[in-house]
C-alpha positions as CSV (number, residue, x, y, z in Angstrom):
1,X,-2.5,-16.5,0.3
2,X,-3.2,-18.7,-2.8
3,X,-3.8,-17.5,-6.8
4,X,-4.5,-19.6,-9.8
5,X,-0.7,-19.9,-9.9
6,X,1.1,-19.9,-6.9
7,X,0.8,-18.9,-3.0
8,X,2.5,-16.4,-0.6
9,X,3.4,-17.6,2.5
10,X,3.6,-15.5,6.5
11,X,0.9,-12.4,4.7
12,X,0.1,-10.3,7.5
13,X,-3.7,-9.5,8.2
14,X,-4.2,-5.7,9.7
15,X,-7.0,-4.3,11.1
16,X,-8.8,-2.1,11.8
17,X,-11.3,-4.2,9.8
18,X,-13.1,-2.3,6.9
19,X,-16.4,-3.0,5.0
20,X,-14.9,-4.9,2.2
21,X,-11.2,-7.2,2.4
22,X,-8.0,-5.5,0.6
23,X,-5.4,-7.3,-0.4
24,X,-2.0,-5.4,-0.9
25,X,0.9,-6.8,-3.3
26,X,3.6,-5.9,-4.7
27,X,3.3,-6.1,-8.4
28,X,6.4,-9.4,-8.4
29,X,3.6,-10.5,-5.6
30,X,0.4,-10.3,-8.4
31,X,2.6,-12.4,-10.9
32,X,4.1,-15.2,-8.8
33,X,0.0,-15.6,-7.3
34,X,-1.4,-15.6,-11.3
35,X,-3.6,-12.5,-11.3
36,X,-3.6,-9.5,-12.8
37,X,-3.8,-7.2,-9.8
38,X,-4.8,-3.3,-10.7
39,X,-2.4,-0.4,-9.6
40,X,-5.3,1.1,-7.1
41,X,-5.6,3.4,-4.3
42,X,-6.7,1.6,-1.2
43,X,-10.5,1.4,-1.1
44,X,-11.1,1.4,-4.7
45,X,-12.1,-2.3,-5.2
46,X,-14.7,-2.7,-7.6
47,X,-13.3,-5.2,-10.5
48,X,-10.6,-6.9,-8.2
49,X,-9.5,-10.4,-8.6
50,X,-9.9,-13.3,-6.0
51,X,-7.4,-14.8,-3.7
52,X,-7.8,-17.5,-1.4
53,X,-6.7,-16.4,1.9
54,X,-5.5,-19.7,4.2
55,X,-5.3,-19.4,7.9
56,X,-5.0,-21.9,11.2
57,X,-8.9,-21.6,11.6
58,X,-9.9,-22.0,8.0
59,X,-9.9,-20.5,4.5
60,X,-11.9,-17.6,3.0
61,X,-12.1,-16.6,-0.8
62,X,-12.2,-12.9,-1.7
63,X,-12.0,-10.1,-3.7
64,X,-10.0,-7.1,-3.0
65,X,-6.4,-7.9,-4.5
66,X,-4.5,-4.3,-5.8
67,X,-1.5,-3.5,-6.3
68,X,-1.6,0.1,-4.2
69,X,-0.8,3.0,-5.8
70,X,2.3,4.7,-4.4
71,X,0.5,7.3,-1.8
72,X,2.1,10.4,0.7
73,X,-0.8,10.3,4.1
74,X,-0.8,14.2,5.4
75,X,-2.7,16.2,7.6
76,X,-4.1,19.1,6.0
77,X,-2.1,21.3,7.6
78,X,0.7,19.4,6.4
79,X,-1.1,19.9,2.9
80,X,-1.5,23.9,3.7
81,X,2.1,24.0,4.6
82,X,3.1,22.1,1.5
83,X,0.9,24.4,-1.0
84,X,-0.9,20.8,-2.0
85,X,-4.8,20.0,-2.0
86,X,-6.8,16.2,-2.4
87,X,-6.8,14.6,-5.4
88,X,-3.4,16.4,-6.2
89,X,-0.3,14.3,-7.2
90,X,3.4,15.0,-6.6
91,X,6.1,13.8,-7.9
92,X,9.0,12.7,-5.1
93,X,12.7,12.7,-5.8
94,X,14.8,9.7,-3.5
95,X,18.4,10.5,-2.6
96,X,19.3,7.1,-2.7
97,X,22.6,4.9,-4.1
98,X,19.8,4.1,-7.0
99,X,18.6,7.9,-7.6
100,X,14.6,7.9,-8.3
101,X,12.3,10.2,-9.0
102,X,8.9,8.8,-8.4
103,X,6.0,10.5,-10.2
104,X,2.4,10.7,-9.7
105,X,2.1,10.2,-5.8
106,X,-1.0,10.7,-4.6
107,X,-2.0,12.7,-1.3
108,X,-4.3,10.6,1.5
109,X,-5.3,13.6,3.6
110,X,-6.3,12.6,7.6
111,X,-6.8,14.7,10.2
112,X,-4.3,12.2,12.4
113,X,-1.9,11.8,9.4
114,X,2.0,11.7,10.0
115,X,3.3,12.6,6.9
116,X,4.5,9.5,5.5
117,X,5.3,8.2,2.1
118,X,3.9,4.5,1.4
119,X,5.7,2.4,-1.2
120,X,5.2,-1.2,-2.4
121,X,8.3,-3.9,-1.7
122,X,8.9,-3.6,-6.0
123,X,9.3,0.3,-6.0
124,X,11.4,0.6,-2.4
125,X,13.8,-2.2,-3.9
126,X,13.9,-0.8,-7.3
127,X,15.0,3.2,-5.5
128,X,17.8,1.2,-3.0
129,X,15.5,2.0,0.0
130,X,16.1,-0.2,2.8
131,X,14.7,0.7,6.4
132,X,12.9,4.5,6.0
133,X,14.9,7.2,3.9
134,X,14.4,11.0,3.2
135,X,13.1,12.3,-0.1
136,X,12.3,15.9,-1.3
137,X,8.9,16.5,-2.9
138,X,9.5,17.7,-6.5
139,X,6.1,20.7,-6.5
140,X,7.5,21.4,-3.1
141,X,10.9,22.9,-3.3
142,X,12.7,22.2,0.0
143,X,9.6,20.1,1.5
144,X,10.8,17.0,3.1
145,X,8.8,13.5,3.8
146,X,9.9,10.4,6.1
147,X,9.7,7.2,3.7
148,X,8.1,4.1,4.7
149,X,10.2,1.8,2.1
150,X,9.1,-1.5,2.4
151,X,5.0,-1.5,2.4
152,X,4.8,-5.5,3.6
153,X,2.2,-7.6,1.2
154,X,-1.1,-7.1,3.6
155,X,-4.8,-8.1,3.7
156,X,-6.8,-5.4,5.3
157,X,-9.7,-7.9,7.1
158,X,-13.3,-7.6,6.4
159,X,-15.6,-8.3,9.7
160,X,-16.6,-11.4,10.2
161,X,-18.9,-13.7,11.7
162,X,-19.5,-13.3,15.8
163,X,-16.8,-15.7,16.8
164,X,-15.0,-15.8,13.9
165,X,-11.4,-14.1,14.5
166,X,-9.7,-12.3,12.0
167,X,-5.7,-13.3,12.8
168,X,-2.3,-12.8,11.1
169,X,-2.0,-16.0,8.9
């Protein structure tokens, strides 16, 4: 992956492919690639600045590059049990060696959800997380969540052209 100032090298690409590519980095990630990457929750991509993604079968320029908002995916009856609704926020304490309360997570609701916390690489180092971790949800007194620490710097592929492959560069 290449920005006006510098390139990430190993990005994985993850499917399943969506309508438009995302581009998921850290906010260290944004600043050593020279763009100003907005704190986003995946999807929203209107206004996003351009990367040049670099492959063994070619290059492709694109749109798409966030820095994603810290989010906790639930089912909704994870959500009923939990007393929480969409569009809600909560705020999530880490028992860590580096104690951290994070504020303003927001709830991705799914039918086939796990309930699962999703932090970049700047916010798991910054808490002491290595690996996945427990953390109590502040509004939810007692309400535990699995932590996925490390959320790896990702492009979420747009489809292509018939023939062309989408692979991990």
């Amino acid at each position: 992956m290449v920005g006006p100032r510098g390139r990430l090298e190993r990005v994985r690409v993850l499917g399943p492919c969506r309508s438009r590519n995302q581009i998921e980095l850290s906010r260290t990630e944004a600043i050593r690639l020279g763009i100003d990457a907005p704190l986003r929750l995946s999807g929203h991509l209107d206004g996003t600045p351009e990367v040049t993604l670099i492959g063994p079968s070619g290059s492709v320029r694109t749109d798409g590059a966030i820095v994603a908002q810290r989010h906790l995916h639930l089912s909704p009856s994870d959500a009923a049990g939990l007393g929480v609704a969409p569009g809600q926020e909560i705020d999530l304490e880490l028992d860590t060696p580096r104690a951290t309360v994070l504020r303003h997570v927001a709830l991705r609701l799914a039918d086939d959800a796990v309930l699962e916390v999703h932090l970049d690489t700047d916010e798991a180092n910054a808490a002491g997380l290595s690996g996945d971790a427990e953390g109590v949800l502040q509004r939810c007194p007692g309400c535990a969540a699995r932590l996925r620490a490390v959320h790896p710097t990702a492009a979420h592929c747009a489809p292509t052209a018939p023939g062309v492959r989408n692979d991990q560069t």
